[in-house]
FITOR-165946 format. One record per residue: x, y, z of N, C-alpha, C, O in turn. Coordinates in pm, whole numbers, plus 50000, padded with zeros to 5 digits. Layout:
% residues N
n.X / n.Y / n.Z / ca.X / ca.Y / ca.Z / c.X / c.Y / c.Z / o.X / o.Y / o.Z
X / Y / Z / X / Y / Z / X / Y / Z / X / Y / Z
...
END
This chain:
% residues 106
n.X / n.Y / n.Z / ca.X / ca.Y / ca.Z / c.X / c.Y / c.Z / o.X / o.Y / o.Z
64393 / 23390 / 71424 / 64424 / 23529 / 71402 / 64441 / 23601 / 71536 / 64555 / 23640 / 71560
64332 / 23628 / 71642 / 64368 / 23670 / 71739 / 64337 / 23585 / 71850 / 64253 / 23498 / 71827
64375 / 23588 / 71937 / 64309 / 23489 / 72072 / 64193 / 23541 / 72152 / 64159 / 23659 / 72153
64150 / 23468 / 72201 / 63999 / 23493 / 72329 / 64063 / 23629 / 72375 / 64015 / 23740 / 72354
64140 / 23610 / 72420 / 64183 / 23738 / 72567 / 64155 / 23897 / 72425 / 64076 / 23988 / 72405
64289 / 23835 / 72361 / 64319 / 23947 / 72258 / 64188 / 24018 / 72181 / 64178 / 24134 / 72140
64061 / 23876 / 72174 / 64002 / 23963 / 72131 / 63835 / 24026 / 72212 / 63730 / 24077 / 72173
63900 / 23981 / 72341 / 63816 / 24000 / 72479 / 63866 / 24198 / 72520 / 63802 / 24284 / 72581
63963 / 24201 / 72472 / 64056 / 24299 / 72490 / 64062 / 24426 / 72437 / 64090 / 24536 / 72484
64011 / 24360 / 72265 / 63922 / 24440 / 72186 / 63824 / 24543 / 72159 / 63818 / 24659 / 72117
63741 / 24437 / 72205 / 63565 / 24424 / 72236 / 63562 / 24565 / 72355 / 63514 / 24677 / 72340
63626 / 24512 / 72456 / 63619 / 24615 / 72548 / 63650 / 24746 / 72502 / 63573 / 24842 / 72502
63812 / 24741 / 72449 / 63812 / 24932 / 72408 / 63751 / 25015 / 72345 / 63732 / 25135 / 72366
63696 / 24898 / 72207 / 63597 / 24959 / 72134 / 63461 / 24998 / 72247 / 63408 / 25106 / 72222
63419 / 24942 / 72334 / 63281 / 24908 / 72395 / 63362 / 25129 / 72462 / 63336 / 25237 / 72408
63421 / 25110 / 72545 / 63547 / 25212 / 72617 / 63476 / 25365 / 72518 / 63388 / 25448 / 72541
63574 / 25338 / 72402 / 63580 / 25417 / 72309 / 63382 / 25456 / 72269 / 63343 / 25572 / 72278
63333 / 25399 / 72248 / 63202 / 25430 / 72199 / 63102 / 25490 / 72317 / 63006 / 25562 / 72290
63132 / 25456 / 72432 / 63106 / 25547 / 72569 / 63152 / 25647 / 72601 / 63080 / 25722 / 72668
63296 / 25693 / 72564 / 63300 / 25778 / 72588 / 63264 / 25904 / 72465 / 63237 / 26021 / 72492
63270 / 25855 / 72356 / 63213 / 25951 / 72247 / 63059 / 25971 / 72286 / 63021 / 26081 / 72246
62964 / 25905 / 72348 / 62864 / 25915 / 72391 / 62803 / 26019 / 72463 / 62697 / 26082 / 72456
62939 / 26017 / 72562 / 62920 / 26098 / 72684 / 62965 / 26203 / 72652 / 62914 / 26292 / 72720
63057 / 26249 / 72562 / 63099 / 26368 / 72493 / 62985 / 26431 / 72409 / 62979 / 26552 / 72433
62921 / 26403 / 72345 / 62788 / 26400 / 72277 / 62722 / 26412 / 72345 / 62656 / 26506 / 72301
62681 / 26384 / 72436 / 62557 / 26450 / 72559 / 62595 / 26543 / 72633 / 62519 / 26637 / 72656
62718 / 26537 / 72686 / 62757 / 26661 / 72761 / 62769 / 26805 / 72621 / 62739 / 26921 / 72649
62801 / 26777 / 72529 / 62786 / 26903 / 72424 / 62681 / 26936 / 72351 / 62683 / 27033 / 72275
62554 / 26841 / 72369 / 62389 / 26857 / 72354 / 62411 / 27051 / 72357 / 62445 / 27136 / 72274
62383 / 27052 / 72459 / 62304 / 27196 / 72513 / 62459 / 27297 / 72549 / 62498 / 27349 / 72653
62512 / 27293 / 72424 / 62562 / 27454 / 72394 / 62543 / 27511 / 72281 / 62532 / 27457 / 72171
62535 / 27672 / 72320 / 62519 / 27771 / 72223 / 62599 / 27871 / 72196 / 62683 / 27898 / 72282
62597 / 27942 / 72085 / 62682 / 28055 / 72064 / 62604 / 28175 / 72143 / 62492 / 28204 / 72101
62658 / 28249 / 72259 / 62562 / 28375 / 72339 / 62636 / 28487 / 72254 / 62757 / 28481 / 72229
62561 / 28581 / 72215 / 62630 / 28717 / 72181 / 62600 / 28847 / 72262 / 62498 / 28845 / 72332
62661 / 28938 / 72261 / 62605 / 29035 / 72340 / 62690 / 29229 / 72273 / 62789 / 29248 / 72203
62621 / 29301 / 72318 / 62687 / 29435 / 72249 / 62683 / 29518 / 72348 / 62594 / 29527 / 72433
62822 / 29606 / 72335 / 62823 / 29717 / 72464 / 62839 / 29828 / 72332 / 62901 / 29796 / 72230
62774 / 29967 / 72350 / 62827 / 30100 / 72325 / 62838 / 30217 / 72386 / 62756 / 30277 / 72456
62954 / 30248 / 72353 / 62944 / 30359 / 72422 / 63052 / 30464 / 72401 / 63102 / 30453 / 72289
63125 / 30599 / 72501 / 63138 / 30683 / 72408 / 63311 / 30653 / 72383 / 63358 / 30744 / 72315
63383 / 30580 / 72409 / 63489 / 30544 / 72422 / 63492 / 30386 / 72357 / 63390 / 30336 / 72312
63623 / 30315 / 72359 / 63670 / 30194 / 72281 / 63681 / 30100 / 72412 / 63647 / 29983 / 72423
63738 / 30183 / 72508 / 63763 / 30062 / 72633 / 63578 / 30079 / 72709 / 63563 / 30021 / 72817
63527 / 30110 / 72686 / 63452 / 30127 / 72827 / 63310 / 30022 / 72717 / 63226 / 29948 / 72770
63322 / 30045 / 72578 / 63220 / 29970 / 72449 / 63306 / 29828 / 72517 / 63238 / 29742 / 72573
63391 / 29818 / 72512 / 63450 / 29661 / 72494 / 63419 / 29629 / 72639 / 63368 / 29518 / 72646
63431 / 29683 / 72748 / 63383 / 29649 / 72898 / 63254 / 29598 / 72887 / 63228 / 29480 / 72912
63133 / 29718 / 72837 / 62981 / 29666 / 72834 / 62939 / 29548 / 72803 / 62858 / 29477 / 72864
63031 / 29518 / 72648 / 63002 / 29413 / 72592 / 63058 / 29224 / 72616 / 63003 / 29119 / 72583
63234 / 29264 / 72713 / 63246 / 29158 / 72742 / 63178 / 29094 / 72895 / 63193 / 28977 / 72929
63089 / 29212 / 72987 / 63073 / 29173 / 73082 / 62914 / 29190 / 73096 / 62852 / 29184 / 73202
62855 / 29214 / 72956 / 62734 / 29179 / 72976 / 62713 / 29055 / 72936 / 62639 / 28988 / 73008
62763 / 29001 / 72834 / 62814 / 28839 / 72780 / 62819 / 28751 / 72941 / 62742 / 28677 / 73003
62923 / 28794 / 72958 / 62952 / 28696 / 73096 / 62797 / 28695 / 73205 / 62762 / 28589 / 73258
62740 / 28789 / 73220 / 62649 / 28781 / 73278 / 62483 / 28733 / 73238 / 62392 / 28691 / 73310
62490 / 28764 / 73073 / 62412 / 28686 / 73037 / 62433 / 28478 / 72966 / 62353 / 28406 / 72906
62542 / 28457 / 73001 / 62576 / 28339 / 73027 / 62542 / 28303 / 73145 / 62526 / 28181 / 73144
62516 / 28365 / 73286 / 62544 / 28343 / 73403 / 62413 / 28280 / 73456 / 62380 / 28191 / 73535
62331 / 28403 / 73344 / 62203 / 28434 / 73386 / 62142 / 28314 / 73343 / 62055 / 28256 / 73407
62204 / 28262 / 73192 / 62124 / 28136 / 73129 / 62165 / 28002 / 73190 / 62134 / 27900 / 73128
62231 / 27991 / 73305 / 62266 / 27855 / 73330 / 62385 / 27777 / 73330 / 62422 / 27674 / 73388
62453 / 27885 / 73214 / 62571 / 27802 / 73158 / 62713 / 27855 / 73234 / 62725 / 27901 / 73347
62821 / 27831 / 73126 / 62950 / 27789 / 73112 / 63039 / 27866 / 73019 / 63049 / 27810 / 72910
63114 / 27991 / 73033 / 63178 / 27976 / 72871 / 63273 / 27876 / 72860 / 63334 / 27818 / 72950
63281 / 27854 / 72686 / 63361 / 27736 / 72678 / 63457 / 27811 / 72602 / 63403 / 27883 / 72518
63603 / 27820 / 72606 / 63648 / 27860 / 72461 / 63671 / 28044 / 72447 / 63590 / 28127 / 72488
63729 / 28057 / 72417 / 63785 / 28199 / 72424 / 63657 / 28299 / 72349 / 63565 / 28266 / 72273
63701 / 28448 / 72414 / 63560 / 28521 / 72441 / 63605 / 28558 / 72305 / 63725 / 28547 / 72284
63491 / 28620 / 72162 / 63582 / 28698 / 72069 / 63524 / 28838 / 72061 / 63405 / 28841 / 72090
63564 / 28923 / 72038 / 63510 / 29064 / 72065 / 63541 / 29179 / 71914 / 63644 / 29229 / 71868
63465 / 29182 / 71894 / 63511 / 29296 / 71796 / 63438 / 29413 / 71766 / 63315 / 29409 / 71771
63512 / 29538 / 71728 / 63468 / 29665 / 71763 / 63461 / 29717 / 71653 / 63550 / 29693 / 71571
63353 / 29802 / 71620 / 63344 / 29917 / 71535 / 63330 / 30097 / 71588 / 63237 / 30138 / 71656
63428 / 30170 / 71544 / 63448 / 30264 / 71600 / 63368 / 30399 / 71462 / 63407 / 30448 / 71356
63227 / 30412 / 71560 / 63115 / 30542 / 71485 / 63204 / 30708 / 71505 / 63307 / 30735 / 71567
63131 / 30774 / 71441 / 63114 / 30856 / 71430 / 63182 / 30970 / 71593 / 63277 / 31042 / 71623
63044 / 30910 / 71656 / 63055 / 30930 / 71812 / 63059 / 30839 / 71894 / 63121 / 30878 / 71993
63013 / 30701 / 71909 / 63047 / 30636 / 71944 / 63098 / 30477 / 71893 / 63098 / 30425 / 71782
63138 / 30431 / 72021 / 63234 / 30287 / 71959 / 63157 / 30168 / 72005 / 63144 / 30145 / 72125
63100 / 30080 / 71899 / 62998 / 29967 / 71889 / 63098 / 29824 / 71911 / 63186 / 29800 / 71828
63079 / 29749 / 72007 / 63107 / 29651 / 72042 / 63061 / 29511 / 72030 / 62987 / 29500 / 72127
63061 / 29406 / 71972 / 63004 / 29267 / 71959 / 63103 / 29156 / 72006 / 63211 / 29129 / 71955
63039 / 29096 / 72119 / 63123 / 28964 / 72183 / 63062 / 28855 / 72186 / 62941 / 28836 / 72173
63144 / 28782 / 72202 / 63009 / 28652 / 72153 / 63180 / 28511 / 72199 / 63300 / 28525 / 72173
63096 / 28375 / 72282 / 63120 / 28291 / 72294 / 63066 / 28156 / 72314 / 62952 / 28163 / 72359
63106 / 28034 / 72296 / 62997 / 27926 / 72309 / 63021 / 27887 / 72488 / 63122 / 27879 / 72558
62862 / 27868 / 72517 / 62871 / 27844 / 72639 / 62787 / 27732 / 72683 / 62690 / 27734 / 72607
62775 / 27636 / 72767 / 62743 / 27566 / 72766 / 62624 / 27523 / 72888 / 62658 / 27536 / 73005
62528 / 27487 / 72867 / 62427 / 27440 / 72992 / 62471 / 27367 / 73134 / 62484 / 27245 / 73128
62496 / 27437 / 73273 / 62509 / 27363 / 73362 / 62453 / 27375 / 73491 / 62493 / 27314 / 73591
62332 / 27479 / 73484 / 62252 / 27490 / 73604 / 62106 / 27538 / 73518 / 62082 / 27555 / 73398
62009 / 27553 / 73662 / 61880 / 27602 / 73646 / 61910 / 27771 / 73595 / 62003 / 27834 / 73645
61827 / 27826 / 73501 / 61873 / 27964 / 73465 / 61851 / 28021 / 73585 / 61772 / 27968 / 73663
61931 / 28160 / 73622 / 61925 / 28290 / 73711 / 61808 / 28351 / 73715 / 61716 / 28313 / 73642
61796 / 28452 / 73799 / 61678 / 28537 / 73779 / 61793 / 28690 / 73773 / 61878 / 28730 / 73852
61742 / 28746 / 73635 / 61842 / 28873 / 73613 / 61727 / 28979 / 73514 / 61637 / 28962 / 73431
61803 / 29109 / 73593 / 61715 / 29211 / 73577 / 61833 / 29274 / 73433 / 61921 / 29354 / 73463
61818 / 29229 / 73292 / 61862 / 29219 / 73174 / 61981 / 29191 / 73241 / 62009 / 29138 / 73349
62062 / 29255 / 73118 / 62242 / 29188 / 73105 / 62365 / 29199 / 73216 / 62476 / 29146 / 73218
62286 / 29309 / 73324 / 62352 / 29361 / 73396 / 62353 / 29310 / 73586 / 62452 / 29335 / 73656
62256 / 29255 / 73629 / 62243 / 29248 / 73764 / 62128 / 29087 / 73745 / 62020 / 29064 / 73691
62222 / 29012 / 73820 / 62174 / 28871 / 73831 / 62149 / 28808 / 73976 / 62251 / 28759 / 74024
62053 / 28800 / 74042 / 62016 / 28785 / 74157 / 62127 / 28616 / 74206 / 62134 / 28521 / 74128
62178 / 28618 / 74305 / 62217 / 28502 / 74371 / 62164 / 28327 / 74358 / 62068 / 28290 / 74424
62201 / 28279 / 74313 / 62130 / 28149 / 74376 / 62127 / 28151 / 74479 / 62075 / 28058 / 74541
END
């Protein structure tokens, strides 16, 4: 049916193939969905709070975003309520950050 080589040849891609699903699987262990909310008295300045406190509390936790940011707004009374949220992924020791806004240097 098949020969030594052919099925020496096999063996390997499968061996290939099952390593690298492995390593895909460990590297995607340690992500999460981060969410975060800006409000305030306007639509652009709610959607600012909220996409750049996200980014900074990703920053702060270590990680990565992976994957497009999604943002969506509800517009009050008086003001306009913001929710963003993306999956991000683990790739350092966490930050030291004074909440969502100011994240000290490594």
């Amino acid at each position: 049916m098949f020969s030594e080589g052919q099925m020496r040849c096999l063996k390997l891609g499968l061996a290939a193939t099952a390593a690298i699903f492995a390593l895909s699987a460990t590297a995607e262990a340690d992500c999460v969905k981060v969410q975060a909310v800006g409000e305030a008295m306007t639509h652009d300045i709610a959607e600012l709070f909220s996409t750049h406190g996200l980014a900074n509390i990703i920053y702060g936790q270590g990680r990565v975003g992976k994957g497009p940011v999604h943002t969506k707004c509800e517009d009050g009374a008086s003001t306009t309520t913001c929710h963003s949220s993306q999956t991000a992924c683990k790739v350092t020791t966490p930050k030291t950050c004074l909440g969502a806004w100011f994240c000290f240097p490594a």
